[in-house]
C-alpha positions as CSV (number, residue, x, y, z in Angstrom):
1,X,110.9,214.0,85.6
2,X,112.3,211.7,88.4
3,X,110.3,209.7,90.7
4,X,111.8,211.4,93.4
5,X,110.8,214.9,92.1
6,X,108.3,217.3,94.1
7,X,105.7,217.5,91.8
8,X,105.2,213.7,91.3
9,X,102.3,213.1,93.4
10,X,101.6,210.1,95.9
11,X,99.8,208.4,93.2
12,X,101.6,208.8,90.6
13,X,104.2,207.6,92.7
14,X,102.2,204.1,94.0
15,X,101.7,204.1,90.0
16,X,105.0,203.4,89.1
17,X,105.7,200.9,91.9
18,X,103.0,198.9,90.8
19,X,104.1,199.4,87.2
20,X,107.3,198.6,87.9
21,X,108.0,196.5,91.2
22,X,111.5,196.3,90.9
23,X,111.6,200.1,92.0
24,X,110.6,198.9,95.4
25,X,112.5,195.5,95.5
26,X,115.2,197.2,98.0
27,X,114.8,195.3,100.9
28,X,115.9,197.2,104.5
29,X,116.6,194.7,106.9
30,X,115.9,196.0,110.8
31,X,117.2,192.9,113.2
32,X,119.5,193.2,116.4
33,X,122.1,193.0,114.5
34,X,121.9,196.2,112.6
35,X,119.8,197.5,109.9
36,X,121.0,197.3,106.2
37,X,119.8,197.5,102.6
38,X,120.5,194.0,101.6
39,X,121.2,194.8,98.1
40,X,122.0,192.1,96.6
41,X,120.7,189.3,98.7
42,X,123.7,187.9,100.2
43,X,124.6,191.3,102.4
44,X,121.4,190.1,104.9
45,X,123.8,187.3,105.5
46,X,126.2,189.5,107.9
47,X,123.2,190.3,109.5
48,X,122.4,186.9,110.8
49,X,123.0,184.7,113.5
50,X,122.3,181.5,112.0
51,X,122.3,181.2,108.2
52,X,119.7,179.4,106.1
53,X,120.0,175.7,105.4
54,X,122.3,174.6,102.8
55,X,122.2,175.4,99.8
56,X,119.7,178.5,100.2
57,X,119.3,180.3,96.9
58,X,118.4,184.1,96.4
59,X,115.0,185.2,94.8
60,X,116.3,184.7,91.3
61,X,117.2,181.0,91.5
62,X,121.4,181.7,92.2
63,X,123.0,180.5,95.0
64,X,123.8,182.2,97.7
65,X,124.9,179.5,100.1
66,X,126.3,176.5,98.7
67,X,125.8,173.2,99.1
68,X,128.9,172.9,101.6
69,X,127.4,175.8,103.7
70,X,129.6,178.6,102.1
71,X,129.1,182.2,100.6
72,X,129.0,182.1,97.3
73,X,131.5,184.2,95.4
74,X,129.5,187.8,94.5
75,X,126.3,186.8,96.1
């Protein structure tokens, strides 16, 4: 049975997020320019008006900016 199935029920649900957090590590992010799941990390970046200082690494320790100011390669 799926998470997303119609008899799991809300806690069961909350149960498995906390069990498992990376079921809910899909950030949305809502700005004025647009609103995107910014999965992986580096699509927020299109997002943005001004990036993050260089070098700005994602959640896991990779670069996502590099030292010179420029998108990484597959970040």
């Amino acid at each position: 049975m799926g998470q997303s199935a119609p008899e799991v029920t809300q806690d069961q649900l909350l149960g498995a997020m906390v069990a498992h957090p990376i079921l809910v590590n899909r950030p949305v992010v809502v700005c004025k320019n647009g609103v995107r799941l910014c999965r992986p990390s580096g699509v927020v970046l299109n997002l943005l008006d001004q990036w993050p200082d260089a070098p700005y690494p994602e959640e896991e320790g990779s670069p996502i900016i590099d030292a010179t100011g420029s998108v990484v390669p597959g970040a």
